[in-house]
N, C-alpha and C positions, 0 to 999 in steps of 0.2 A: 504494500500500500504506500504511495507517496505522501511524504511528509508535507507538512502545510505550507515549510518553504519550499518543496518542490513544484508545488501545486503554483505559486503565489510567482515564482520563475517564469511556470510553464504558460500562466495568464498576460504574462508583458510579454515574452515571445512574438504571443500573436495578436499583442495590441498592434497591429500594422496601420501603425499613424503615418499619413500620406500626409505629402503638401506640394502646392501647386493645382494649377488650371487643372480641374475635373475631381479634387479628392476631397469636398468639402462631405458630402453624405459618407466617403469612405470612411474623412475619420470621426465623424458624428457616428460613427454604426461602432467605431471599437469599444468605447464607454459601455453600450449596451450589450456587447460579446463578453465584457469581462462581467457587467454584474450577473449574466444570466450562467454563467461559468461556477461563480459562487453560492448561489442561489440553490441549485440542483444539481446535486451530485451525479446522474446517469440521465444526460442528454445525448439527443441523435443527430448527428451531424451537421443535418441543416439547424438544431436551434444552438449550436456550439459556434455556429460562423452566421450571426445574425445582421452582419456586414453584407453576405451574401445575398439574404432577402432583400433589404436595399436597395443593392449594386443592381438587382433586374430591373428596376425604375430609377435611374440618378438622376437630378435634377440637371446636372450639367450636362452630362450623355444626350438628356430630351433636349437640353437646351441647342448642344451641338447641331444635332439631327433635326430642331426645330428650325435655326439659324438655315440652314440647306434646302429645306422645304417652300421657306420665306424667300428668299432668292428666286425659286424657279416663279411663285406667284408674282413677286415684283416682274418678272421678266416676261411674264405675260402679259402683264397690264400695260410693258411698257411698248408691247405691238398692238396698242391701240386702234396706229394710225391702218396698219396693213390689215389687220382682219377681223369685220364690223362685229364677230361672237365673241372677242377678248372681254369686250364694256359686260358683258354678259354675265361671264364667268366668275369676274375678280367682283362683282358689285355684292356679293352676299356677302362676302369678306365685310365690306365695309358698314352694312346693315346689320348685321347679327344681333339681335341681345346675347341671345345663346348659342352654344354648339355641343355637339359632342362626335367623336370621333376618334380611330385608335390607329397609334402609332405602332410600326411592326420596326423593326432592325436584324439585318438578317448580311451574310456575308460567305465568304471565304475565311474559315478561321476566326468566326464571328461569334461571338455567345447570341445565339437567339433570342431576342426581346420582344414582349408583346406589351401592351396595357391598352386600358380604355381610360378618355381623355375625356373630361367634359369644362366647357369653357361659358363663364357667366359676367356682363358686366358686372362694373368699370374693369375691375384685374382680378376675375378670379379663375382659378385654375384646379382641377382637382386629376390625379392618376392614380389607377387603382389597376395593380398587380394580380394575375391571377392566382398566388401563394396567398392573397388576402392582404398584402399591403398597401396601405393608401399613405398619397403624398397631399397634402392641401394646399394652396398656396394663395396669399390674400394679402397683394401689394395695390395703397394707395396715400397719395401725398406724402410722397419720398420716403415711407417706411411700411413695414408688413413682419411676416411669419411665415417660415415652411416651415412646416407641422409635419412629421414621418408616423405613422400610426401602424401600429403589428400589434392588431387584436387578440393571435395567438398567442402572443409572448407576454399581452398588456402592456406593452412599453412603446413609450412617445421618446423622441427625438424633436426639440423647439429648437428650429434656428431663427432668432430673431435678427434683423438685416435694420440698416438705417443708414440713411442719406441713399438711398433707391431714386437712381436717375427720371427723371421728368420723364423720359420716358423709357416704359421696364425693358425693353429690347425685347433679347431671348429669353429675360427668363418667366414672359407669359410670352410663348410664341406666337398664339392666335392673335393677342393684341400688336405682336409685332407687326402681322401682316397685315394688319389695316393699318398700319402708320406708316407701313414702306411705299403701300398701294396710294395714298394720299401723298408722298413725295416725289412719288416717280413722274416723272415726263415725259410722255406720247414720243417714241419714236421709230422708224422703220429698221430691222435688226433681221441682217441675213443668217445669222443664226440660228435662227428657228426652222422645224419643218412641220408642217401639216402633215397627219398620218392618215387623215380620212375616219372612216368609221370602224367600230370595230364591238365587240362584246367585250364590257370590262363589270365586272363583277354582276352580272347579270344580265345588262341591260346597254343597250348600243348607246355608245360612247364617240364622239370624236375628243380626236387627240393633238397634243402640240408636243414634238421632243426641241428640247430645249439645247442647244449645241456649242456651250464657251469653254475659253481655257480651266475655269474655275467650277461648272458646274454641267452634269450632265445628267439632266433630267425630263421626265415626261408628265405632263397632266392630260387630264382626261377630265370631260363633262357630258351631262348625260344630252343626246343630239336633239333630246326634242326642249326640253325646259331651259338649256345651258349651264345645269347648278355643275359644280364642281363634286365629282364622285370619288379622285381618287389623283396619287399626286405618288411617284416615283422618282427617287434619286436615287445617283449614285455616285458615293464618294466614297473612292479605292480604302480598304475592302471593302464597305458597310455600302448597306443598299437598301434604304431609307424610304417606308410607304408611309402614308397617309392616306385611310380606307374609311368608309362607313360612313362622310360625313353627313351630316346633318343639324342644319341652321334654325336658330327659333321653336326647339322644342322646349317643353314645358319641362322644366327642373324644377325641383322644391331647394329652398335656399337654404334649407339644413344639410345640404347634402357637402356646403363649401365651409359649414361653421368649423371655427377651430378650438373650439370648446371640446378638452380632454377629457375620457370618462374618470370618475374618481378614484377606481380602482386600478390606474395603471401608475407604472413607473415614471418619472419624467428625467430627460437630461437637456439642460436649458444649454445654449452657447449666444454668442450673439456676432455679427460681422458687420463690417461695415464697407457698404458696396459704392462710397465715393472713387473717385477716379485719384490712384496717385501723387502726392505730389511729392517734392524736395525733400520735403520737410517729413513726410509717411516712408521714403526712402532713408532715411539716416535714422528714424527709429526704428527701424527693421534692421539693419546693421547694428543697432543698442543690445533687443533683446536676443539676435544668434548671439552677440559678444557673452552678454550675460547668463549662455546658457550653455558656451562651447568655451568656457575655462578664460574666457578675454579673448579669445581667436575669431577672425573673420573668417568669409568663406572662401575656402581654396579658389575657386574662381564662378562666374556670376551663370549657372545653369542648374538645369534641374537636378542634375548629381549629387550635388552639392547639398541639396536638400534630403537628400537619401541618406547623408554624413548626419546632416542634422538628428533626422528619428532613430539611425542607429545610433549614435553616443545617449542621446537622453533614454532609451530602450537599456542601455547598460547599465547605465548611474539610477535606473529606479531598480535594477535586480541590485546594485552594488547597496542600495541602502537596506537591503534583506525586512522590509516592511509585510511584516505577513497578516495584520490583522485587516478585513477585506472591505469594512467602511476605509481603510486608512486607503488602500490600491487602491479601489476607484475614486476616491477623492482625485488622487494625484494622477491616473490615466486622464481623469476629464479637467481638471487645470492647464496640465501640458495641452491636451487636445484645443484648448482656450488659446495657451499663447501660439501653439502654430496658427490657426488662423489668423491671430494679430500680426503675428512679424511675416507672413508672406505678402498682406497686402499691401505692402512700402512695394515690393520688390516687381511688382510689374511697371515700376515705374522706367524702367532701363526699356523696356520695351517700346513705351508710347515715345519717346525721344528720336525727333526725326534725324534720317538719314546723314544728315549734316553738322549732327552734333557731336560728332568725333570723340565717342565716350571710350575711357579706359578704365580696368579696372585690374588693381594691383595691390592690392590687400590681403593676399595670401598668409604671408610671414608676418604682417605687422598686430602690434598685441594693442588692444584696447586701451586707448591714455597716450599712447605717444603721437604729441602735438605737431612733431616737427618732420614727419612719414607723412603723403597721401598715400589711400587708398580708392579714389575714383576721382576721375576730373571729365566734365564735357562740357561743350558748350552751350549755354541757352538759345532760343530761339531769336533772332533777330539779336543779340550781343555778340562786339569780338572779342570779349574777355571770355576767359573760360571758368567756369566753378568748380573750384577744387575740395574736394573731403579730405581734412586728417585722419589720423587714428584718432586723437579724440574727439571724432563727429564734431568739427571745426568746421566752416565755411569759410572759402575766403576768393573774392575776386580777382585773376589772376591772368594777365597778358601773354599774348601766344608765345613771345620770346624768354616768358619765366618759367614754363611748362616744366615740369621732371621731365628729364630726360630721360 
């Protein structure tokens, strides 16, 4: 029989705290793999890896695959001018109060995804997994809740979000596609082909495949009403439907509440979905320093983050903490600050092409003033902005640059 600290090892193991673009549900699901770990001694696989339930419906993943879908509909609307059934097609999109409709993902080497989606104004969003988990989602005036509910297991996952862009994008993609459809501008695009008529889920369909560097997809509407039946992409390896829809059906609006029942567990996190800036960049370089011994990150990629969750994965087995309020406390703390110190770090990203950014902070130790570790230049500025080691700022002329 293993001992309580073998046990208590074997549970940080496989806290598999992720960070970076796509792993916020991954690592909101590990909190809830360790409490149910402790909780029941003789669990079955699937409720031992409760990440896994999840992972069939990620917010990100739908988000990905919703972004792909939005494209081909913008891209229809935007051959307005060439073919009089386009006006047709995209105008439910912009009329909807409601929807529902389900998302399939499917591939080469693909985990098979299914859910059914239903969508209600202003922003709301619900998916609900065939294993029984429901994601809720309910963003307005710059802040909301995704709510992850697994009524087999009783336990809620609350990611509260705040400073929620004006507008939500991807992550209500129905809403996306009426705001892209409302931006886009009538134009002739030889890109496109008419496929004619055809049988697509029933019922005869004409088609448009959709032919860019970026996106290779197909829609279909049904030939006699024009409504939109059915919406195909494909981006290498995922091959992305959107099937069943249906506009203006009657939903009860209990179905979007995110009111948790009282008998479940809850693991609250919160993130904040601002864009970026200077200043969210140098306090992400603050807490790796303070959590990687005073050390930066060997260098600026997603690797580097994988350094991160294995050292703090060591140092919670190195403090041999076996009583199991104490372990989840601290799985879900850390799982806290990872999402705080990744969102500085997409800032290197938005930094345009021109801003000649370095980054050399490998060896230098947290505190020392007179070492950079990142310099680029701003936008419309010929001075360049430099970081010290100790998250110093300092304006600084192309001819003073480290060499």
């Amino acid at each position: 029989m293993k001992s309580a600290e073998d046990k208590i090892r074997a549970l940080i193991n496989e806290a598999n705290i992720e960070t970076g673009s796509g792993a916020d549900e991954r690592t909101l699901a590990d909190a809830l793999s360790a409490l149910e770990k402790l909780r029941q001694k003789r669990l079955t696989r699937s409720q031992q890896n409760v990440w896994r339930i999840i992972m069939k419906s990620p917010i990100v993943k739908l988000a990905v695959a919703a972004a792909i879908i939005i494209v081909a509909a913008v891209g229809i609307h935007q051959l307005g001018g060439s073919t009089p059934a386009i006006a047709d097609i995209v105008k439910p999109f912009l009329t909807a109060r409601t929807a529902t409709f389900k998302v399939t993902i499917s591939g080469q080497n693909v985990p098979f995804q299914e859910y059914d989606s239903m969508f209600m104004e202003p922003c709301r969003l619900r998916y609900t997994q065939p294993e029984g988990g429901i994601v809720i989602i309910d963003l307005e005036k710059g802040k909301g809740k995704f709510i992850t509910l697994l009524p087999q297991l009783k336990q809620a996952v609350v990611l509260e979000v705040i400073n929620v862009p004006e507008d939500p994008g991807t992550l209500n993609f129905f809403q996306e596609i009426r705001r892209r459809i409302l931006k886009a501008q009538p134009l002739n695009d030889e890109n496109v082909e008419f496929l004619g008529e055809q049988q697509v889920d029933g019922q005869l369909a004409i088609g448009y495949h959709i032919k860019k560097p970026s996106l290779d997809g197909v829609v279909w509407a049904n030939s006699e009403t024009k409504m939109p039946v059915r919406v195909e992409v494909r981006e290498d390896p995922m091959i992305i439907t959107m099937s069943n829809i249906v506009f203006n059906v009657e939903l009860d609006e209990a179905l979007f509440s995110q009111e948790i029942p009282p008998d479940y567990s809850v693991t609250a996190y919160r993130k904040d979905m601002s864009e970026p800036t200077e200043e969210d960049f140098i306090e992400s370089f603050k807490i790796w320093a303070e959590y990687m011994d005073g050390n930066f990150p060997p260098k600026m990629d997603r690797s580097a983050l994988d350094e991160f969750r294995k050292r703090q994965k060591e140092k919670m087995k190195d403090e041999k903490i076996t009583e199991p309020s104490k372990v989840i406390d601290g799985v879900v703390r850390l799982q806290q600050v990872i999402i705080d110190m990744v969102h500085g770090f997409p800032f290197v990203e938005s930094l345009p092409a021109d801003s000649d950014w370095h980054y050399v902070g490998k060896d230098v130790k947290f505190g020392d003033a007179r070492t950079p570790i990142f310099w680029y230049r701003p936008k419309g500025s010929a001075n360049y902005h430099v970081i010290y080691g100790d998250l110093s700022v300092k304006d600084v002329s192309p001819e003073n640059l480290p060499k």
